[in-house]
C-alpha positions in Angstrom: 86.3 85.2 98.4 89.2 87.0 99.2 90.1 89.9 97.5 93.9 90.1 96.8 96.2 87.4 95.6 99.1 85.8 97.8 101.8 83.8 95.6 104.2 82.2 98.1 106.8 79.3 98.0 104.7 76.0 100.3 107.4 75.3 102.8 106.2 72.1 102.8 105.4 70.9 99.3 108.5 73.3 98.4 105.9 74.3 95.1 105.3 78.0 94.3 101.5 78.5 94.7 99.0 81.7 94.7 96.0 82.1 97.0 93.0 83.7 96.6 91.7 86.0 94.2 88.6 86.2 91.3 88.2 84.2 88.6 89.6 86.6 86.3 92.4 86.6 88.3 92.9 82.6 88.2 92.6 83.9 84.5 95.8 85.5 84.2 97.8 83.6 86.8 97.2 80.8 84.1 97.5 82.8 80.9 100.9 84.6 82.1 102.3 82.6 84.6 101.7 78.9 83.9 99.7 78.3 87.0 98.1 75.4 87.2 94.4 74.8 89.3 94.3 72.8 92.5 91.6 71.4 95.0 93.2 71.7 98.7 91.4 71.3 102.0 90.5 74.6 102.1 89.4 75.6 98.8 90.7 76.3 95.1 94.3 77.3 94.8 96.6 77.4 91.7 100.3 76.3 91.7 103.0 75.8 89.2 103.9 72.5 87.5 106.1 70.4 89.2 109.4 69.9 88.4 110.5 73.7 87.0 114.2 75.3 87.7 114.3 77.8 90.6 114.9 80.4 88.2 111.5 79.6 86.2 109.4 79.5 89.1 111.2 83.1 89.9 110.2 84.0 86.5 107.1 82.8 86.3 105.9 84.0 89.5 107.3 87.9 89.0 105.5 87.9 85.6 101.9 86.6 87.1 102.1 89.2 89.5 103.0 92.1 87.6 100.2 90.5 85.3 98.0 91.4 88.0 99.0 94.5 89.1 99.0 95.9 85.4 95.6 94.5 84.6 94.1 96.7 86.7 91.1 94.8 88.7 90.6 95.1 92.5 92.7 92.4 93.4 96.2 93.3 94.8 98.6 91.2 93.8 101.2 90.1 96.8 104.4 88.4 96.0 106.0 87.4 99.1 109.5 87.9 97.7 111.0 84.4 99.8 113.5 82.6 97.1 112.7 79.3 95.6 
């Protein structure tokens, strides 16, 4: 499992989505950010609900990953900063 936690805009699916992580961190990527849990074809992943303003996903995003970095557990929390 990895051990930090990448939350990235999918250039393809245009969705903001977070990768990796422990289960307490899928904890509060849902608790504080909204994120929502996904099966992929290469494991768990969480993303946020469709259909949210640029702005929210902005939102939403910052606060999960501050979330992370304030709770601090092992993870690392890496926001990759590229706009939605």
């Amino acid at each position: 499992m990895l051990e930090y936690v990448t939350i990235t805009k999918d250039p393809r699916t245009g969705l903001v989505v977070a990768i990796g992580g422990t289960d307490k961190a899928a904890d509060i990527l849902q608790r504080t950010g909204g994120f929502l849990c996904a099966v992929g074809p290469r494991g768990d992943y969480h993303r946020l609900p469709h259909g949210l303003p640029a702005e929210q996903q902005r939102l939403k995003a910052t606060t999960a990953s501050h979330a992370l970095l304030a709770a601090g557990r092992p993870e690392h929390a890496r926001h990759t900063g590229r706009r939605t």
